[in-house]
C-alpha positions in Angstrom: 12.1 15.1 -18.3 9.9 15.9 -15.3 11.3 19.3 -14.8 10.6 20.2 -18.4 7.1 19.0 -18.1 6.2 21.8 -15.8 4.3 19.6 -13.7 2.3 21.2 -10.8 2.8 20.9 -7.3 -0.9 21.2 -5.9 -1.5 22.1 -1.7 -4.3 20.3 -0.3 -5.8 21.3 3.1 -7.7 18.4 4.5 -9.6 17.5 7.7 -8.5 14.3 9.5 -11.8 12.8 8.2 -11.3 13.7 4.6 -7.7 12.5 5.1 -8.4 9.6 6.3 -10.7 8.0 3.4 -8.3 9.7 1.1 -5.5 7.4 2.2 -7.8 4.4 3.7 -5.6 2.1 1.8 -2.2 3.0 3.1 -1.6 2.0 6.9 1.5 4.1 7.1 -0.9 7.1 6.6 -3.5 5.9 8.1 -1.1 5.6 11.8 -0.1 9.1 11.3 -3.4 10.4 10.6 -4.9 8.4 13.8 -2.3 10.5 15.7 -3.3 13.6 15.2 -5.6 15.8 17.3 -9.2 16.1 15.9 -9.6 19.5 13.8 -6.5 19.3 13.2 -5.8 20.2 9.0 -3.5 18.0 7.7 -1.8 19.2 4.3 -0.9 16.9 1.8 0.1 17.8 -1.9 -0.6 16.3 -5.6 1.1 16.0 -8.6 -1.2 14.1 -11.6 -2.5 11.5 -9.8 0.0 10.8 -6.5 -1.1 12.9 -3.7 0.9 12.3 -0.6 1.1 13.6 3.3 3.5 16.8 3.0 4.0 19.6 5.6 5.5 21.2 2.0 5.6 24.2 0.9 7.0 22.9 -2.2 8.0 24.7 -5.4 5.1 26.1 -7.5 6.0 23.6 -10.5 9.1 21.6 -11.8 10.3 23.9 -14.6 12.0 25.5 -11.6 14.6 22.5 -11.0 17.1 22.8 -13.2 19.4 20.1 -11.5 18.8 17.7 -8.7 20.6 15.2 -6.7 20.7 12.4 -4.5 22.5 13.0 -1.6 21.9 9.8 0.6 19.5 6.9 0.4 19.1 4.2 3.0 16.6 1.7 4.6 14.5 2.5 7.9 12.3 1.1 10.1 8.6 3.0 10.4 8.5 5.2 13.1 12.2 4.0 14.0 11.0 0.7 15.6 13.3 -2.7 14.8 9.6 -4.8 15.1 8.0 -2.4 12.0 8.7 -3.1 8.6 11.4 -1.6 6.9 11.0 1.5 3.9 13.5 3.1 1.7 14.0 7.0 2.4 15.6 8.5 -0.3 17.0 12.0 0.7 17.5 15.1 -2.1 18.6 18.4 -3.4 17.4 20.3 -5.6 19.0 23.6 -7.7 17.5 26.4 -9.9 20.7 26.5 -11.9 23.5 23.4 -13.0 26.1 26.2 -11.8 24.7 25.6 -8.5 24.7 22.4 -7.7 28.6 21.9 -8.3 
């Protein structure tokens, strides 16, 4: 369903400070952005509403996936640290053509 809906895949160049009130309600981002030197443009990319921190590039738009899969999920700890809370990372693969993927 998502590939068929063509949905964009928008590149946004931001400044830390930009960055920084765009994700002021995530302290995940908010840690990463604090890291990084000032001038520094920080990319992040948008689909409808959900924007998130990406080095990218990612594909123009999703009509180009034609089959995906999961290849591994598991749990982490931010940054790698026991003492931070744990996230789900989710890793994928993505194919032009079915054909492909097998």
């Amino acid at each position: 369903a998502i590939a068929k809906s063509k949905r964009t895949f928008q590149r946004l160049e931001l400044s830390k400070e930009d960055a920084s009130e765009m994700f002021s309600h995530n302290p995940f981002k908010m840690e990463l952005i604090a890291k990084m030197e000032p001038g520094t443009t920080i990319t992040a990319y948008r689909d409808g509403p959900f924007i998130d921190l990406c080095r990218g590039p990612h594909v123009p738009n999703s009509a180009i996936i034609k089959a995906m899969a999961v290849t591994k999920s598991s749990s982490a700890y931010w940054l790698s640290k026991a003492e931070n809370p744990s996230l789900q990372r989710v890793y994928g693969i993505s194919f032009p053509d079915v054909k492909l993927m097998k």
